[in-house]
Every structure is written in structure tokens, then in C-alpha cells.
TORMARZA-268830 format. One record per residue: residue number from 1; residue in one letter; x, y, z of N, C-alpha, C in turn. Coordinates in steps of 0.05 Angstrom, whole numbers, plus 32768, in hexadecimal, padded with zeros to 4 digits. Last residue first. Example, Ala and Ser with C-alpha at 12.3 -4.5 7.8 and 13.67 -1.06 7.14 Angstrom:
REM TORMARZA-268830
{pos:2; code:s; n_east:8101; n_north:7FD3; n_up:808E; ca_east:8111; ca_north:7FEB; ca_up:808F; c_east:8102; c_north:8001; c_up:809D} .
{pos:1; code:a; n_east:8108; n_north:7F8E; n_up:809C; ca_east:80F6; ca_north:7FA6; ca_up:809C; c_east:8108; c_north:7FBE; c_up:809C} .
//
This chain:
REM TORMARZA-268830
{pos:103; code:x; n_east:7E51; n_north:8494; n_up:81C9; ca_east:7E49; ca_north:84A1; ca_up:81D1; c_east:7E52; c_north:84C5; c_up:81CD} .
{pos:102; code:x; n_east:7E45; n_north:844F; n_up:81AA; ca_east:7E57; ca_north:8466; ca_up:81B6; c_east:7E4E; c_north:847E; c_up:81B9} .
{pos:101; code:x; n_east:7E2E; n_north:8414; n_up:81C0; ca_east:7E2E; ca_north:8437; ca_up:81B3; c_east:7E31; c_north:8442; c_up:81BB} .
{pos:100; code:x; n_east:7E4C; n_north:83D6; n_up:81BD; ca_east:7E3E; ca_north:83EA; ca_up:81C6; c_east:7E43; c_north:8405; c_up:81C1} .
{pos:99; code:x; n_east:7E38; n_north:83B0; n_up:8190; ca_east:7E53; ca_north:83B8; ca_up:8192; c_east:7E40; c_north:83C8; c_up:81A5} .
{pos:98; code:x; n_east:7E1A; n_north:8383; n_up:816D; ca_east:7E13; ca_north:8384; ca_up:818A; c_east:7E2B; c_north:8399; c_up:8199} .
{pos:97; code:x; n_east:7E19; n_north:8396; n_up:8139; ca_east:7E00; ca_north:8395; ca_up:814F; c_east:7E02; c_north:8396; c_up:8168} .
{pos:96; code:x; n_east:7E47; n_north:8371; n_up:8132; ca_east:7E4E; ca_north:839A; ca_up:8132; c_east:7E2C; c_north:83A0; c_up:8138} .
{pos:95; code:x; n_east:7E52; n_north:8342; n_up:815C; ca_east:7E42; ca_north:8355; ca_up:8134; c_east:7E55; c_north:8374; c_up:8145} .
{pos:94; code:x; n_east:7E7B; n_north:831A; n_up:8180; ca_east:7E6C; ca_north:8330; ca_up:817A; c_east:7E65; c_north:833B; c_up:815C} .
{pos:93; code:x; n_east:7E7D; n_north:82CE; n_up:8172; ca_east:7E85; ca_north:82F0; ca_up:816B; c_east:7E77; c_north:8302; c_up:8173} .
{pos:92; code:x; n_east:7E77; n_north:82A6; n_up:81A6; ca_east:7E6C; ca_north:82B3; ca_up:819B; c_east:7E75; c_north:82CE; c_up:8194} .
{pos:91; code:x; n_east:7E8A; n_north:8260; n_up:81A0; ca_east:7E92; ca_north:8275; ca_up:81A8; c_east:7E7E; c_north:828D; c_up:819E} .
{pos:90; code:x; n_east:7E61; n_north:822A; n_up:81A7; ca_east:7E79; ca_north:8239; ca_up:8197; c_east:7E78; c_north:8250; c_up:81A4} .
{pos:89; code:x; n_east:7E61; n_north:81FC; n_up:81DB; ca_east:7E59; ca_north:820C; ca_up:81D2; c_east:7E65; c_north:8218; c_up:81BD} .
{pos:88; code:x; n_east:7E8C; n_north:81C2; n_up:81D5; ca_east:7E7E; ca_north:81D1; ca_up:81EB; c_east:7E75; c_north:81EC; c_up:81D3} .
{pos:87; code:x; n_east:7E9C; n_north:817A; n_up:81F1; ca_east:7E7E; ca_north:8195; ca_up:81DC; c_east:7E85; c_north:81A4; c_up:81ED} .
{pos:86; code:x; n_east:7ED0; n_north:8160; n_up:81DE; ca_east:7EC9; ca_north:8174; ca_up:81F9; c_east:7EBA; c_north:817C; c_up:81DB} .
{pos:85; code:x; n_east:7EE2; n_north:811B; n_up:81C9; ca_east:7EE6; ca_north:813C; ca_up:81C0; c_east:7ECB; c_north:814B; c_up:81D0} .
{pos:84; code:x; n_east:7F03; n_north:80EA; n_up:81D3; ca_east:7EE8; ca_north:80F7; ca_up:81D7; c_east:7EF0; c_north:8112; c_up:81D4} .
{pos:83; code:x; n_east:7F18; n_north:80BE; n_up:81A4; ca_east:7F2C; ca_north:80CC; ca_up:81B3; c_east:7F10; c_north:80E0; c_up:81B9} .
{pos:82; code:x; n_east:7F0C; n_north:807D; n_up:8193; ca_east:7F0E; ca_north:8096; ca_up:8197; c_east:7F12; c_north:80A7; c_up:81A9} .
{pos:81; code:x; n_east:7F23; n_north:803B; n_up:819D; ca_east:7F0F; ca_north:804D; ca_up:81A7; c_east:7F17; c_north:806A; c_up:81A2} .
{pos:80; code:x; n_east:7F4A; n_north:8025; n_up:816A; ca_east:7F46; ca_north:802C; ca_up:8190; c_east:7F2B; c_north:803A; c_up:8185} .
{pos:79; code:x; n_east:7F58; n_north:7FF6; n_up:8136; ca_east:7F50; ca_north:800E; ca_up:8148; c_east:7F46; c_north:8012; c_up:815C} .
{pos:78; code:x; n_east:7F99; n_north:7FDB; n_up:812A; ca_east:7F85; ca_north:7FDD; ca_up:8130; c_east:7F75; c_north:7FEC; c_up:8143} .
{pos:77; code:x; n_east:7FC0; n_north:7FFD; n_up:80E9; ca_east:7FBB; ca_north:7FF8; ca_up:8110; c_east:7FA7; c_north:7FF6; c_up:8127} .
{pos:76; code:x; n_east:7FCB; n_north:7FD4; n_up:80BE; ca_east:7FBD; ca_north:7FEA; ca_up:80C6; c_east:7FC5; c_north:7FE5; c_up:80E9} .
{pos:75; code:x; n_east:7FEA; n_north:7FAC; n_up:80A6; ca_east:7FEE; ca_north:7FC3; ca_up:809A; c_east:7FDE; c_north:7FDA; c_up:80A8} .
{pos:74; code:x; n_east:8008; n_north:7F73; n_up:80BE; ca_east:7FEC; ca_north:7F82; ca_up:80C0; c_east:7FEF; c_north:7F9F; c_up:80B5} .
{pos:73; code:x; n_east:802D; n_north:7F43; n_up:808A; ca_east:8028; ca_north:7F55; ca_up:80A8; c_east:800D; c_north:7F67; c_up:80AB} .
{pos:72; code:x; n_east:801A; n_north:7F25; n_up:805C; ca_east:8010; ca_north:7F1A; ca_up:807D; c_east:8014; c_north:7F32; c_up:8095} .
{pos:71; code:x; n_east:8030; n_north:7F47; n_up:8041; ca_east:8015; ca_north:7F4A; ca_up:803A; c_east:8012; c_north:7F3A; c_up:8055} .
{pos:70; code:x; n_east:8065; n_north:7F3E; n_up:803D; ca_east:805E; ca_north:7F4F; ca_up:8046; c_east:803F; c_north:7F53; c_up:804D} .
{pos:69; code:x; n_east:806B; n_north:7F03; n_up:8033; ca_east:806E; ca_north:7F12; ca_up:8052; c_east:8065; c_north:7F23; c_up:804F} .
{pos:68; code:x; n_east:805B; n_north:7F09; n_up:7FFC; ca_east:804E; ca_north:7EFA; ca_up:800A; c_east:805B; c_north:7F01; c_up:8027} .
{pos:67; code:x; n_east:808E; n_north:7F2A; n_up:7FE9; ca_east:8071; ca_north:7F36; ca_up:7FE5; c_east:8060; c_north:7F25; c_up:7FFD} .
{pos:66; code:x; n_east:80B2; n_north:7EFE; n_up:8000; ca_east:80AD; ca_north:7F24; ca_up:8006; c_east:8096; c_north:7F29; c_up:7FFC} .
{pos:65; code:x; n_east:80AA; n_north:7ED3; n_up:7FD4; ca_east:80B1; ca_north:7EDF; ca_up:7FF0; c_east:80B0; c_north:7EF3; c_up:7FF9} .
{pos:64; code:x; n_east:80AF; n_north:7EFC; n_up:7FA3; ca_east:809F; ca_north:7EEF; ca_up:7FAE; c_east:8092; c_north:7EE9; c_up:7FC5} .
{pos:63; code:x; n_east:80E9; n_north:7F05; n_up:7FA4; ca_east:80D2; ca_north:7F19; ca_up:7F9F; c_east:80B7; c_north:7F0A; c_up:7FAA} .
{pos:62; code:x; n_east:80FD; n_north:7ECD; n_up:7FA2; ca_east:80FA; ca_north:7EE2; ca_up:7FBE; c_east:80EE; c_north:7EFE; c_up:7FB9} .
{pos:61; code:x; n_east:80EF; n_north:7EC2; n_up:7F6F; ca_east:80E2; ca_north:7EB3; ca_up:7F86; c_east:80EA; c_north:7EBD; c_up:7FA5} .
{pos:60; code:x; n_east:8113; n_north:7ED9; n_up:7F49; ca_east:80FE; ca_north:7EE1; ca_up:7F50; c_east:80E6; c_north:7ED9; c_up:7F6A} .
{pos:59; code:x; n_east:8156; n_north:7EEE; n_up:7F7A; ca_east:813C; ca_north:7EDE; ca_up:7F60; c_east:811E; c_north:7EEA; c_up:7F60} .
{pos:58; code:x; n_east:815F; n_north:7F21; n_up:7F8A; ca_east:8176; ca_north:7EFD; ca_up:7F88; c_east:8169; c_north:7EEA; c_up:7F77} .
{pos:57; code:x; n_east:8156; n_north:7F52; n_up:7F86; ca_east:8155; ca_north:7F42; ca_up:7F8D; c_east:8160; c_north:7F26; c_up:7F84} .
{pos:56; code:x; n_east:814D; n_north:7FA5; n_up:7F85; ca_east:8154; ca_north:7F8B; ca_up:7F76; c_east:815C; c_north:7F6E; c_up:7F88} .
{pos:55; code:x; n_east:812B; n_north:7FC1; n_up:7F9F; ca_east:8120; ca_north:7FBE; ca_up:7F83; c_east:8137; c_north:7FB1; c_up:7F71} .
{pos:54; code:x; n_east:80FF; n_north:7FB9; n_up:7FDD; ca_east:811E; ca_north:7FBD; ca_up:7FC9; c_east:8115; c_north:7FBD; c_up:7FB1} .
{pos:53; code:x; n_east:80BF; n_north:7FC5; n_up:7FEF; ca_east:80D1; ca_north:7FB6; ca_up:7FED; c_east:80E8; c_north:7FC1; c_up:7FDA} .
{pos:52; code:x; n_east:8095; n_north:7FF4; n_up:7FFA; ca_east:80A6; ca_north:7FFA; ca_up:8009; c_east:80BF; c_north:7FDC; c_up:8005} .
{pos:51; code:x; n_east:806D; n_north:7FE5; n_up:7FD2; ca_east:806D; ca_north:7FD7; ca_up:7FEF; c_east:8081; c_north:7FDA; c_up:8004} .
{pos:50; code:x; n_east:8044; n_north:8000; n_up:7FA8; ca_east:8058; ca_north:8007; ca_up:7FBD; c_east:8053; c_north:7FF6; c_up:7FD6} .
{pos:49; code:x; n_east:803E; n_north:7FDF; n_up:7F6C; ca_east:802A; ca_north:7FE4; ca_up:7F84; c_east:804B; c_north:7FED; c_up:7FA0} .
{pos:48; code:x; n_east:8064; n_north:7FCF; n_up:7F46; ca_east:804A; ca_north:7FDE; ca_up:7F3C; c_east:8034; c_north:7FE4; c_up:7F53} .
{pos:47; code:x; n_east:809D; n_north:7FD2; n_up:7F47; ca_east:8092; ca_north:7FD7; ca_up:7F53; c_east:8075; c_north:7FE2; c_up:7F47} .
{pos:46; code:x; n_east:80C9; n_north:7FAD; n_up:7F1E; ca_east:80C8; ca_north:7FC1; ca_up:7F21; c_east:80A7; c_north:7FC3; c_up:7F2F} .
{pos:45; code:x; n_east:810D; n_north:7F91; n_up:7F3C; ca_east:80F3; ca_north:7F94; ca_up:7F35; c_east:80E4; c_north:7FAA; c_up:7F3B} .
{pos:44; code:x; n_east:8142; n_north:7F62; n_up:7F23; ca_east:8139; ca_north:7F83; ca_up:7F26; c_east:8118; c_north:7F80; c_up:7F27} .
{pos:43; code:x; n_east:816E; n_north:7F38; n_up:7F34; ca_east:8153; ca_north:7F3B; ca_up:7F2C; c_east:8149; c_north:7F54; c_up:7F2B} .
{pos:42; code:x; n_east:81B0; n_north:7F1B; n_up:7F17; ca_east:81A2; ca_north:7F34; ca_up:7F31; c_east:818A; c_north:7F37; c_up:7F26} .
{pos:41; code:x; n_east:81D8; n_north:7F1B; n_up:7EFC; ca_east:81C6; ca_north:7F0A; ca_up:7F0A; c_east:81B4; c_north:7F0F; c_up:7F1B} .
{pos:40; code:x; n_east:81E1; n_north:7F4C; n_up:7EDB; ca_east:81F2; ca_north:7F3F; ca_up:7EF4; c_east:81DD; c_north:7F28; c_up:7EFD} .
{pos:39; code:x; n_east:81C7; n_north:7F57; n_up:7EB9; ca_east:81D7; ca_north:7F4B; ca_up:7EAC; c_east:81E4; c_north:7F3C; c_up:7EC0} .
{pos:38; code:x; n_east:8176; n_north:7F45; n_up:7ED4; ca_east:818F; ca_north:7F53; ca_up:7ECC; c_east:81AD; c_north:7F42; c_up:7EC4} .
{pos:37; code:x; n_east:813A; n_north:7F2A; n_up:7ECB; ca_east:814D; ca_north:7F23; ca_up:7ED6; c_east:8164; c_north:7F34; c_up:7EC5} .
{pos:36; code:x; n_east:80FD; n_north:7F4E; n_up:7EF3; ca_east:8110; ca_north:7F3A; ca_up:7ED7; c_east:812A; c_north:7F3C; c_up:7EDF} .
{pos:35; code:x; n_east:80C0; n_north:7F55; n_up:7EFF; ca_east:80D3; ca_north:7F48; ca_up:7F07; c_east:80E1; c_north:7F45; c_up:7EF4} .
{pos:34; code:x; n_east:808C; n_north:7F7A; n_up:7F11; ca_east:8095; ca_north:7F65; ca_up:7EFF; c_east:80B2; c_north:7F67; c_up:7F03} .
{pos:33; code:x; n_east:8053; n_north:7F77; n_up:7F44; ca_east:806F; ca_north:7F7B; ca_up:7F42; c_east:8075; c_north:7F69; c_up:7F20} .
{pos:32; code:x; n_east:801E; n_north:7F72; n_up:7F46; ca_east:8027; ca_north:7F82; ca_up:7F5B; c_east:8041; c_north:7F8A; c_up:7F57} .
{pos:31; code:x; n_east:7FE4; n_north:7F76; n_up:7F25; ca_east:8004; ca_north:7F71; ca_up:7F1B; c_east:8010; c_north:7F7B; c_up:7F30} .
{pos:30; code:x; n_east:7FB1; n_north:7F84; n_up:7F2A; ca_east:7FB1; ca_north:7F6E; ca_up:7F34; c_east:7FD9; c_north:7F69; c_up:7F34} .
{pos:29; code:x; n_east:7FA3; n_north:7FBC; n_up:7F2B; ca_east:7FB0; ca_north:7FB0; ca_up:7F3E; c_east:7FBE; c_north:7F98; c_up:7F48} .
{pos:28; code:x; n_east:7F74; n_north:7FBA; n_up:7F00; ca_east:7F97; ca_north:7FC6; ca_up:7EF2; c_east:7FA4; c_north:7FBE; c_up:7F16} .
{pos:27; code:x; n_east:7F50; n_north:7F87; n_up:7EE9; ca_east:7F5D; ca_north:7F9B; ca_up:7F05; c_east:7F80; c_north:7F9B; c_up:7F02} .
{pos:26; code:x; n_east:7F45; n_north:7F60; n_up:7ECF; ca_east:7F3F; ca_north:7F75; ca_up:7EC4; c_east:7F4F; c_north:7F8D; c_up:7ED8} .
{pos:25; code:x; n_east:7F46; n_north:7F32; n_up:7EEE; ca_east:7F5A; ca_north:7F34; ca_up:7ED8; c_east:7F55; c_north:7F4F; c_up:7ED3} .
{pos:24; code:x; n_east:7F37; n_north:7F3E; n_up:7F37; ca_east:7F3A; ca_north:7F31; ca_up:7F1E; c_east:7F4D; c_north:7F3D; c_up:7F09} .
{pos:23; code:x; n_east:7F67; n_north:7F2E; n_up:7F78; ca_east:7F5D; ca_north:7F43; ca_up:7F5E; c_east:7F52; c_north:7F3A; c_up:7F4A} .
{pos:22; code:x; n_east:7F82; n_north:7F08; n_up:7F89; ca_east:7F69; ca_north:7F0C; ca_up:7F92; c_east:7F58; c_north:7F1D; c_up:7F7F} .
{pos:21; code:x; n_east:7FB2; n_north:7EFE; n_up:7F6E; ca_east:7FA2; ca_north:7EEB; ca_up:7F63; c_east:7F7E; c_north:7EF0; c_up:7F71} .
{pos:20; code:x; n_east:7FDE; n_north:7F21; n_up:7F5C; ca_east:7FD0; ca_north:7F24; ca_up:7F72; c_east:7FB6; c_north:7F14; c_up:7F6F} .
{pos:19; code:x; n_east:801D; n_north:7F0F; n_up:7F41; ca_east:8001; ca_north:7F17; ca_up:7F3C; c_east:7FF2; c_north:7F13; c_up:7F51} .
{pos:18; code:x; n_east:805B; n_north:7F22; n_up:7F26; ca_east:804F; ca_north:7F18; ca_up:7F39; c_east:8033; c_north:7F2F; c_up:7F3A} .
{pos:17; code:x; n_east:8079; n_north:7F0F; n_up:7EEE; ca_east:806D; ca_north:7F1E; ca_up:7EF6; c_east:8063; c_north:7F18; c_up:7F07} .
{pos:16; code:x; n_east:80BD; n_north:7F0B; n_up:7ECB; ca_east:80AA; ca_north:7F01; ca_up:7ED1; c_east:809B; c_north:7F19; c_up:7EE6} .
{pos:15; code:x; n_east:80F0; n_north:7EF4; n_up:7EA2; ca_east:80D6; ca_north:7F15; ca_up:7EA6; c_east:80BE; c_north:7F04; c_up:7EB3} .
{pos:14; code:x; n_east:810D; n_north:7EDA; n_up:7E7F; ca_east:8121; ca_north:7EEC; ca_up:7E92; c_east:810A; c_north:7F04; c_up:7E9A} .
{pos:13; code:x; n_east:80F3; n_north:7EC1; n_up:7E5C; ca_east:8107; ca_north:7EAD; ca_up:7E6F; c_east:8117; c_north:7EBE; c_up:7E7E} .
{pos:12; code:x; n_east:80B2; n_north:7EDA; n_up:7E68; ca_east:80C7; ca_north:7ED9; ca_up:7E57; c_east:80DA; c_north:7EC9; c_up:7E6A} .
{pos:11; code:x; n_east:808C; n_north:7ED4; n_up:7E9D; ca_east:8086; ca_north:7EE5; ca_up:7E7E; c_east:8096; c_north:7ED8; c_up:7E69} .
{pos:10; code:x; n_east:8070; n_north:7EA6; n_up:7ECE; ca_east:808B; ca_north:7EB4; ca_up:7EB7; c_east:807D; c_north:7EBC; c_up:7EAB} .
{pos:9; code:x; n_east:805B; n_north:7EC3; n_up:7EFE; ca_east:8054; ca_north:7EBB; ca_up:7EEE; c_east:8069; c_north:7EC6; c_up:7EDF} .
{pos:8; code:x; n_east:8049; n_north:7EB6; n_up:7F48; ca_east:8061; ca_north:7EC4; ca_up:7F33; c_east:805B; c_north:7EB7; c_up:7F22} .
{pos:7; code:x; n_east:8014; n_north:7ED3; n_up:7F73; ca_east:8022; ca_north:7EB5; ca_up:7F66; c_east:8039; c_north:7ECE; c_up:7F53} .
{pos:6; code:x; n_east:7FF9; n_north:7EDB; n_up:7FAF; ca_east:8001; ca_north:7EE6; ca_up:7FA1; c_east:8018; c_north:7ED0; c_up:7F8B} .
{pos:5; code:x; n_east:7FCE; n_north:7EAE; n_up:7FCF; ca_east:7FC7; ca_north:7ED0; ca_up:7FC1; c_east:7FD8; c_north:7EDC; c_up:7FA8} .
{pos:4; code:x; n_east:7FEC; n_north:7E8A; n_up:7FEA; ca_east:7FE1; ca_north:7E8D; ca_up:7FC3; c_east:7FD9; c_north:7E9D; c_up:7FB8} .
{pos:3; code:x; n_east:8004; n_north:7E81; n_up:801D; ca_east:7FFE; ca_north:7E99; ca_up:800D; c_east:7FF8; c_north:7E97; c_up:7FF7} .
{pos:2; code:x; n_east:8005; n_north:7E49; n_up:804E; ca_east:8010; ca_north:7E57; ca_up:802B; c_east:7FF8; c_north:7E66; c_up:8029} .
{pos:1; code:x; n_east:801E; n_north:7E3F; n_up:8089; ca_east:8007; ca_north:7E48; ca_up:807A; c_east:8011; c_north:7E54; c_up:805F} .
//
């Protein structure tokens, strides 16, 4: 099954950006990661949505990779039935009405 949601788009011949294609253009979310390439060959990237991924990589196309796994795992935990919480009456302060008089 392919993921298209999320695509890589060059910027420059060493900067590229991965985009969340569900978002429109105007949505500051849509940029999830930009990507470029260092003196070591090495990809650095810098994180515009926390996905808990590294922040340097082997290219840009395993940034990619990774974004697209990650987004297939389930991020919530699906929900149970509530937990029943006991009614019971509130408690009742005594006033200084009801104190009994002293004598």
C-alpha cells in the first residue's frame, strides 16, 4: 500500500522539504520536515512537527520513509468504556448555625 500523503520536494540541489499533501497550501502545518544535505554526506533534518524521529539521516528518501511509517502506526489508544464513578451525596459542613450553644 503507498502513502502519498506525505511527498519530498526539492528546494535547492542540497534542500529539500517534505510536505503533508492532506493540508492545504495556506496551513502553516502542511511542511513537516526540511531536509539538506551536510559536508559529511550526511542529511540533517530539521523538525517542523515532533515526531520523536533522529535528526540526521543517510538521504533524503529515508526521511521520508520514516515519516510515512510513522504516520501508519496508530497514535492513540483505542477507547474502553469508562471507568464508573460511585454517586454519592456531598458531605455536609457544619455553619456556625448549626454549632451547639454553649452554656
Amino acid at each position: 500500500m503507498s502513502n502519498d500523503r506525505y511527498v519530498l520536494q526539492q528546494l535547492t540541489p542540497i534542500e529539500w522539504i517534505v510536505v503533508d499533501t492532506s493540508r492545504g497550501p495556506g496551513d502553516p502545518y502542511r511542511t513537516v520536515a526540511c531536509v539538506y544535505e551536510t559536508e559529511q554526506a550526511a542529511y540533517d533534518v530539521i523538525w517542523l512537527q515532533d515526531l520523536g524521529l533522529p535528526a540526521t539521516w543517510t538521504s533524503p528518501q529515508d526521511v521520508l520513509h520514516a515519516i510515512r511509517r510513522n504516520a501508519e502506526r496508530a497514535t492513540r489508544i483505542p477507547s474502553s468504556k469508562p471507568i464508573p464513578i460511585p454517586h454519592r451525596p456531598p458531605l455536609r459542613v457544619p455553619s456556625f448555625g448549626d454549632a451547639p450553644a454553649l452554656a
